[in-house]
C-alpha positions in Angstrom: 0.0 0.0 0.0 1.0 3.2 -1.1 2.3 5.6 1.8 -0.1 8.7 -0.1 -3.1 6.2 0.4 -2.2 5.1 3.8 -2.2 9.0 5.3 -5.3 9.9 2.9 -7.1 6.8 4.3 -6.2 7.7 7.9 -7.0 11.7 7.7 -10.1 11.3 5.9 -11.7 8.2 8.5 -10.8 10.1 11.3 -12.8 13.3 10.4 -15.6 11.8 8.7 -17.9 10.2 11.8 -20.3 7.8 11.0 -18.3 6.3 7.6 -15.9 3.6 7.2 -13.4 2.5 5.3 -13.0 -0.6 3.0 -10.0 -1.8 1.0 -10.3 -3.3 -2.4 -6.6 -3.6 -3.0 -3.1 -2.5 -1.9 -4.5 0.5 -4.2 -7.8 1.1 -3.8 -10.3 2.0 -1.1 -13.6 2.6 -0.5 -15.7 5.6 1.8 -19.0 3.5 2.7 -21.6 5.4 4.4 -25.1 3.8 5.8 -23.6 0.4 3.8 -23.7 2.3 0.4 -20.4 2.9 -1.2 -20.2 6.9 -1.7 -16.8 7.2 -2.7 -13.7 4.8 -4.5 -10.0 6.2 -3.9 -7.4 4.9 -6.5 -3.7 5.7 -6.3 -2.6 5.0 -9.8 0.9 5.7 -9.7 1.1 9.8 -10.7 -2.3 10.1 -9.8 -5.5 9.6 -7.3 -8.9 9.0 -9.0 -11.7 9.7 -6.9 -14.6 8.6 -7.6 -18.2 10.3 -6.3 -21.2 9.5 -7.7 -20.2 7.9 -11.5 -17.4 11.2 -12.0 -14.1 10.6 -11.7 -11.4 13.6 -10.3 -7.9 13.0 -11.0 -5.3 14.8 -8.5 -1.9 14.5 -9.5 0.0 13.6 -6.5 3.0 15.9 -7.2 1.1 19.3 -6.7 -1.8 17.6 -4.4 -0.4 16.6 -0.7 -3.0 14.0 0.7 -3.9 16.6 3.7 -5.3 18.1 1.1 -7.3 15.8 -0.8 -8.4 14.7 2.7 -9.5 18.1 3.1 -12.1 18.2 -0.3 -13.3 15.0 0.2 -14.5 15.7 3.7 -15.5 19.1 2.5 -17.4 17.6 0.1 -19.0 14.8 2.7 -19.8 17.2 5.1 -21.7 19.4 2.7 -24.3 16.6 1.9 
């Protein structure tokens, strides 16, 4: 597992109550929320996909530090 996905998976499960976590690979994890998958994470070597609702969001991992992915992605969360 990558170390990017490690620190995104720990800052983003630790501010988001009531969701969890599921891995689908060394690579990929999953934000599930009320047993409905609301989010995949995909580290894909220069890049993250996230996927939310059927739209993919590549950050490249270069110019995006994963405290700040974590950051949108609980943004966005706590919005709904």
């Amino acid at each position: 597992m990558s170390d990017y996905i490690k620190q995104l998976k720990t800052l983003v499960i630790t501010q988001l109550k009531g969701y969890k976590i599921r891995d689908k690979s060394a690579s990929v994890f999953q934000l599930i929320k009320d047993n409905n998958v609301v989010a995949t994470i995909k580290d894909q070597g220069e890049f993250i996909i996230v996927t939310i609702a059927n739209k993919d969001y590549k950050y490249d991992k270069w110019y995006t530090k994963p405290e700040h992915l974590a950051k949108v992605i609980v943004n966005y969360f706590k919005s709904k």
